[in-house]
N, C-alpha and C positions, 0 to 999 in steps of 0.2 A: 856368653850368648844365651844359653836357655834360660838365666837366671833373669835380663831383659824380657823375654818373652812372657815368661811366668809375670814381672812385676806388672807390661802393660798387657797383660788380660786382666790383672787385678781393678787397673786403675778402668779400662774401658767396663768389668761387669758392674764396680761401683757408681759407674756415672751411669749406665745403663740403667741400673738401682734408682738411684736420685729421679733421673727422668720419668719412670714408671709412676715414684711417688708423687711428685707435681705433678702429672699429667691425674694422677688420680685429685689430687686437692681442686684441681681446678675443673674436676666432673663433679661437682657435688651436687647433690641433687638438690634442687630447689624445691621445697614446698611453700604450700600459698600461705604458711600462715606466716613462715622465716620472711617469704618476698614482702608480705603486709607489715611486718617487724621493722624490716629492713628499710619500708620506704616512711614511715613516721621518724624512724632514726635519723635518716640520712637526707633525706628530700629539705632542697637549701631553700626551695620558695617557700614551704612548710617552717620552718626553720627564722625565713625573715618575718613573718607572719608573725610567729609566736614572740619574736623581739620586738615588732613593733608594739604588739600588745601587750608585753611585759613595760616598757618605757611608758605609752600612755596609762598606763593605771596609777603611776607616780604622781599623775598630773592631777587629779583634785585637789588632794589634801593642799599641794603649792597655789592653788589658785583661789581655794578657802583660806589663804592665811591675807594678813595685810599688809601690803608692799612695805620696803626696806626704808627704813627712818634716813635721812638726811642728816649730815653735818655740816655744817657751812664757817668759816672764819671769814672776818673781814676787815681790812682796814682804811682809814679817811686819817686825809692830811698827814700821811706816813713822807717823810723824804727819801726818796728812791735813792740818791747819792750819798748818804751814811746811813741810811737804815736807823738812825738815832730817834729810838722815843721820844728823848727831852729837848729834843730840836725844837719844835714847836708845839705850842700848848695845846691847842686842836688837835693833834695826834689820840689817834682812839684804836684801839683795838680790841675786835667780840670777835664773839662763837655762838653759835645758833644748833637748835637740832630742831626738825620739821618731822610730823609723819604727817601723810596722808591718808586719810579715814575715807574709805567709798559711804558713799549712800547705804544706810540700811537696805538689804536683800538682795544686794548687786554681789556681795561674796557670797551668797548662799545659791543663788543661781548661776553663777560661773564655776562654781564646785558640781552645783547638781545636772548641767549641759556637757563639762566634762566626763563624768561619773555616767553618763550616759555612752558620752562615744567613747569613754573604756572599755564600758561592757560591748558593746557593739564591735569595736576589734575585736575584743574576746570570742562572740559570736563567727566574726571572721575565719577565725584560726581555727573554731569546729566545723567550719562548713568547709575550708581547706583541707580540711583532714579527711571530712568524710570524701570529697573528691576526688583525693587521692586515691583512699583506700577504694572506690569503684573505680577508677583505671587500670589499679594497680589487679584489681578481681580479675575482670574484665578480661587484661590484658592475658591473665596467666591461665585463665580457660580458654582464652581465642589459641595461645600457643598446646596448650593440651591438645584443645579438639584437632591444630593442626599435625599434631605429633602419632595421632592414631590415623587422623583420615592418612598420611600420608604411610602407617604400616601397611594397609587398606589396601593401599594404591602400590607400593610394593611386592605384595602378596600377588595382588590381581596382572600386576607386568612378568611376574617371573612364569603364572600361570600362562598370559597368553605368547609369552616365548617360547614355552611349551608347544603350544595350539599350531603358531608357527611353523615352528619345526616340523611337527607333525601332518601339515598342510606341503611343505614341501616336498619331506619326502614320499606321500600319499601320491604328488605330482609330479614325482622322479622317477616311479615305477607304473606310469599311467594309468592308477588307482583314482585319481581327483583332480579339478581341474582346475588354471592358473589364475581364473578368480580370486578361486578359498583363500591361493595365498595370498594375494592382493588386499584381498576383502581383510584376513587377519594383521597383514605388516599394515594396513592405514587406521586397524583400532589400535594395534602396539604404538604407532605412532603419534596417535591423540591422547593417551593412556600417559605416554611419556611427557607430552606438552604439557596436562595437568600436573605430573611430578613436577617439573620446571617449575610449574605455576604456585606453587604450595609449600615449595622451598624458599621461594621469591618472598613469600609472602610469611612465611614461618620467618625469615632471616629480621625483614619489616618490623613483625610484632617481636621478637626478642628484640631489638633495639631501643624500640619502644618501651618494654620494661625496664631496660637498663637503664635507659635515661632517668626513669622514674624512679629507680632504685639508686641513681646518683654515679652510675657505675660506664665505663668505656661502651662505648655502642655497640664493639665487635666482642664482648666479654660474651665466652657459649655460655648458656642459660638449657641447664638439663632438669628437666621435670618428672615426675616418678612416673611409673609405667600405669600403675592404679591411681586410685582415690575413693576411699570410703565416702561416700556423699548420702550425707540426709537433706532431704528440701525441708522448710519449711513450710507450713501448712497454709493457703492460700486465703487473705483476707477476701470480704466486699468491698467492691470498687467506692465506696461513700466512707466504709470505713478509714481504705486506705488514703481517700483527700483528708478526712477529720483528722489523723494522724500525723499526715504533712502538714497542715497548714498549724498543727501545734506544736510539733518536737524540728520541725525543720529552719537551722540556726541560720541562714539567711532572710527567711521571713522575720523572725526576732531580732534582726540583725537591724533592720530598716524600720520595725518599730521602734528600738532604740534609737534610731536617728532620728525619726521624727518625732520621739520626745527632747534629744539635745536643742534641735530645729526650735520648737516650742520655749525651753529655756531659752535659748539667745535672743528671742524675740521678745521675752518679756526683759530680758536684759537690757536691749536696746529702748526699747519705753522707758525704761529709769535714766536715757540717757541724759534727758533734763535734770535730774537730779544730779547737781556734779560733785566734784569732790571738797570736800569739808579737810583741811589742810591744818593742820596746828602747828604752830611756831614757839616756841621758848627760847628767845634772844639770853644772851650771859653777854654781860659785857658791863665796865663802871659806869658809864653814862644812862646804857638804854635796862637796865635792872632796877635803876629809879623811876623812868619813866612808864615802864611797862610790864610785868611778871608772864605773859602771858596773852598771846594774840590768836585770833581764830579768824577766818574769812574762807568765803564762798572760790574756789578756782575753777 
């Protein structure tokens, strides 16, 4: 019997153990630079983005090249009921191969309309990226700021539970009167409403980042208690548009487009110009008559 005893203290301080340790794995502290890591790693609209743009950039070089040559066989006066060559003297049988030549500059422009809206996904993918990473800021300062207002707000309830107290018994012994305490339990209890309120809203934004981080809605999200923070140094407002309207990859994104836009239009102009088709018939009859046919399709 005591050697049972002994064994399940053993097995309950080990699992005790266990629990302490993932209860600890799963408090890890989150800093903003792991959460900003975290969310280019794993963010799957990030992720379709950079696939889509990975696949379109394959597309010029296929669109600069020129469509896949033709084989053709055929036969006249063949008899379907023996399949017999020597059946009939009319019996013929060729082989042909066709390419299709576009109009000069019709490849060169469907390569360079592509080659445009390649880069412009591309652009895509950095302007998804920086988006992310300002939600993903964003998100993880709204939870900071929530995480101290609400020490703030902790401090300041346990003080006026104090005040309380002290309003009570002041009105217990006919020292003060049943206002005070009125007056103190309806701020403890506005004091408290805003706790409610900032929990509420602290639970919101950590869901918010998980989503962002790819991660279950309800995963806690623990943030360090500090943060060394340098601001950086404040530009002028003319400066700050000059810099958007040059480095910011959605504006690049849509001049890209409206140079593919520009390609396909002059694309469509050539559309009078059609394709030039070549033909090289093989066959006993038609290699005498002809080596060689070209025509307008």
């Amino acid at each position: 019997m005591p050697l049972q005893i002994i064994f399940k203290r053993i097995v309950l301080t080990y699992t005790l153990l266990a629990c302490s340790i993932a209860a600890g794995r799963d408090q890890t502290v989150l800093t903003l630079q792991a959460a900003t890591e975290l969310a280019v790693q794993d963010n799957p609209d990030l992720a379709q983005m950079q696939a889509r743009a990975q696949a379109m950039a394959a597309i010029p070089s296929q669109e600069g090249t020129l469509p896949d040559p033709e084989i053709s066989f055929n036969a006249m006066s063949l008899p379907v009921n023996t399949f017999n060559l020597h059946q009939e003297d009319m019996t013929q049988l060729g082989a042909g191969i066709s390419q299709a030549i576009p109009f000069p500059g019709k490849l060169a422009l469907r390569e360079q309309a592509a080659a445009f809206e390649a880069e412009a996904a591309s652009q895509s993918v950095t302007e998804v990226r920086w988006r992310l990473l300002s939600e993903v800021k964003t998100t993880w300062w709204l939870i900071f700021y929530l995480d101290r207002t609400l020490q703030i707000v902790d401090s300041n309830y346990a003080l006026l539970q104090q005040f309380v107290e002290i309003a009570r018994t002041k009105y217990e012994v006919g020292e003060g009167l049943q206002q005070d305490v009125l007056l103190a339990q309806l701020e403890l209890s506005k004091l408290l409403d805003q706790q409610l309120m900032l929990k509420a809203s602290r639970r919101n934004a950590a869901a918010s980042l998980n989503a962002l981080l790819d991660k279950p809605a309800n995963s806690e999200v623990h943030l360090p208690e500090t943060v060394v923070l340098q601001l950086p140094a404040l530009k002028q407002e003319n400066l700050l548009y000059q810099q958007a309207e040059i480095s910011r990859a959605i504006l690049e994104g849509n001049r890209l487009g409206i140079n593919a836009a520009q390609s396909r239009l002059d694309l469509a102009k050539k559309a009078i110009c059609q394709i030039l088709l070549l033909m090289l018939p093989m066959g006993p009859e038609q290699t005498r008559l002809q080596a060689l046919s070209a025509r307008i399709c």
